[in-house]
C-alpha positions as CSV (number, residue, x, y, z in Angstrom):
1,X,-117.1,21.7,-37.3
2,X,-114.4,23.8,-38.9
3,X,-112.3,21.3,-38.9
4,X,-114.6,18.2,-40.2
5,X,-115.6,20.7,-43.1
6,X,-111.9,21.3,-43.9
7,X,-111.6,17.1,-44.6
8,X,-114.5,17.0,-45.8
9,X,-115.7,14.2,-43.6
10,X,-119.2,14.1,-44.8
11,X,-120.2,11.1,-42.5
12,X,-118.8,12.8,-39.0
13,X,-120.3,16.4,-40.2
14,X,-123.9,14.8,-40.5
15,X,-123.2,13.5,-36.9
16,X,-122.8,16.7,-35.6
17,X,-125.7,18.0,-37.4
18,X,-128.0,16.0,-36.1
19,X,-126.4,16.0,-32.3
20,X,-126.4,19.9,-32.5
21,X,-129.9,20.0,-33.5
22,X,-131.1,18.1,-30.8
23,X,-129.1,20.0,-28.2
24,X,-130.5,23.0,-26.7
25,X,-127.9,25.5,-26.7
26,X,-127.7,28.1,-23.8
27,X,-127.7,31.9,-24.8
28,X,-125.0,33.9,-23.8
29,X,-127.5,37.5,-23.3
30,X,-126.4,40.6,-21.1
31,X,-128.0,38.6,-18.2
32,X,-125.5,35.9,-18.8
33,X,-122.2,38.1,-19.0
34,X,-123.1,39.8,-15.6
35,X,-123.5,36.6,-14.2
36,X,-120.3,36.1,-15.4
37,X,-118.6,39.5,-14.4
38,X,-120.0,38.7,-10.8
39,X,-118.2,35.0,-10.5
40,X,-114.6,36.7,-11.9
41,X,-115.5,39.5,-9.6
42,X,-115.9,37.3,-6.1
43,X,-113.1,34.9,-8.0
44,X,-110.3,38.3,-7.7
45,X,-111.3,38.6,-4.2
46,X,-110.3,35.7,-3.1
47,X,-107.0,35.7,-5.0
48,X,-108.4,33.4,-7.9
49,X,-107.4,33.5,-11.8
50,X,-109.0,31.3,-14.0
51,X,-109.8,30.8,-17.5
52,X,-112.3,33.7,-18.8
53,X,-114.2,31.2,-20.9
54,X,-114.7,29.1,-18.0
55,X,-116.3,32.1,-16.1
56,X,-118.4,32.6,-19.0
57,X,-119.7,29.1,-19.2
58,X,-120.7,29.5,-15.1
59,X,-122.0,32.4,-15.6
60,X,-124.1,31.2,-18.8
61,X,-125.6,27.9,-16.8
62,X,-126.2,30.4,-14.3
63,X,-128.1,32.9,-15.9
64,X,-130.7,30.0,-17.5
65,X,-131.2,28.2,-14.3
66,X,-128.4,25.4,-14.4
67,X,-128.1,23.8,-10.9
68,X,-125.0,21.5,-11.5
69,X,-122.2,21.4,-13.8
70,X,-120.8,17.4,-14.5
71,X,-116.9,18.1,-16.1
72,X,-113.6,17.2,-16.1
73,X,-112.3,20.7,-15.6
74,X,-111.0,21.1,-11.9
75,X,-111.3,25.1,-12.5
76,X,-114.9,24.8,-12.1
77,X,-114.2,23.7,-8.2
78,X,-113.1,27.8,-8.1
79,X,-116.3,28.9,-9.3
80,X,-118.5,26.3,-6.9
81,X,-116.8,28.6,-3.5
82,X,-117.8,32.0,-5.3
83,X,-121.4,31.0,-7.4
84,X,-124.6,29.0,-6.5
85,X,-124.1,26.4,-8.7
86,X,-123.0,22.8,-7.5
87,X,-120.1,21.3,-9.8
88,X,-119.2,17.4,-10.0
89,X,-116.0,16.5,-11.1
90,X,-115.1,12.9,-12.6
C-alpha cells in the first residue's frame, strides 16, 4: 500500500482496505519457518535453488493446513516433489 499512500490515491487505498480486511492472512509462527527450513532443506538435496520467499510461502500454507496452491509461479512445481502440498499452475 506504500505505494498508493505515496500518490495519495484515496479511492484505490480504500479498495485495499476493505479487500485486506476481508482476507484472512496466514501467520508466519516458528511452526511456519520450520515448515519452511524443511522444504529448502529436501529442495538442496535434490540440487534445487529457489526463491527463499517462495519457500516461505510453502512452508506458511503448510504449516496452517493449505492443501493446494493456484499461481502463476512455475518455482512452486519444485516445492510440489519435496512438500505435501499439491500446486496448480495456470
Amino acid at each position: 500500500m506504500a505505494g498508493v499512500k505515496r500518490i495519495r490515491a484515496k479511492r484505490e487505498e480504500l479498495f485495499f482496505r476493505r479487500l485486506f480486511s476481508r482476507i484472512r492472512v496466514l501467520e508466519c509462527d516458528l511452526k511456519a519457518v520450520e515448515e519452511s527450513s524443511n522444504i529448502a532443506v529436501k529442495l538442496a538435496m535434490i540440487g534445487r535453488e529457489i526463491n527463499a520467499l517462495d519457500i516461505l510461502i510453502a512452508g506458511i500454507a503448510l504449516a496452517n493446513g493449505v492443501e493446494k496452491i493456484v499461481t502463476k509461479d512455475k518455482h512452486f512445481t519444485e516445492i510440489e516433489k519435496v512438500a505435501d502440498i499439491k500446486v496448480i499452475t495456470y
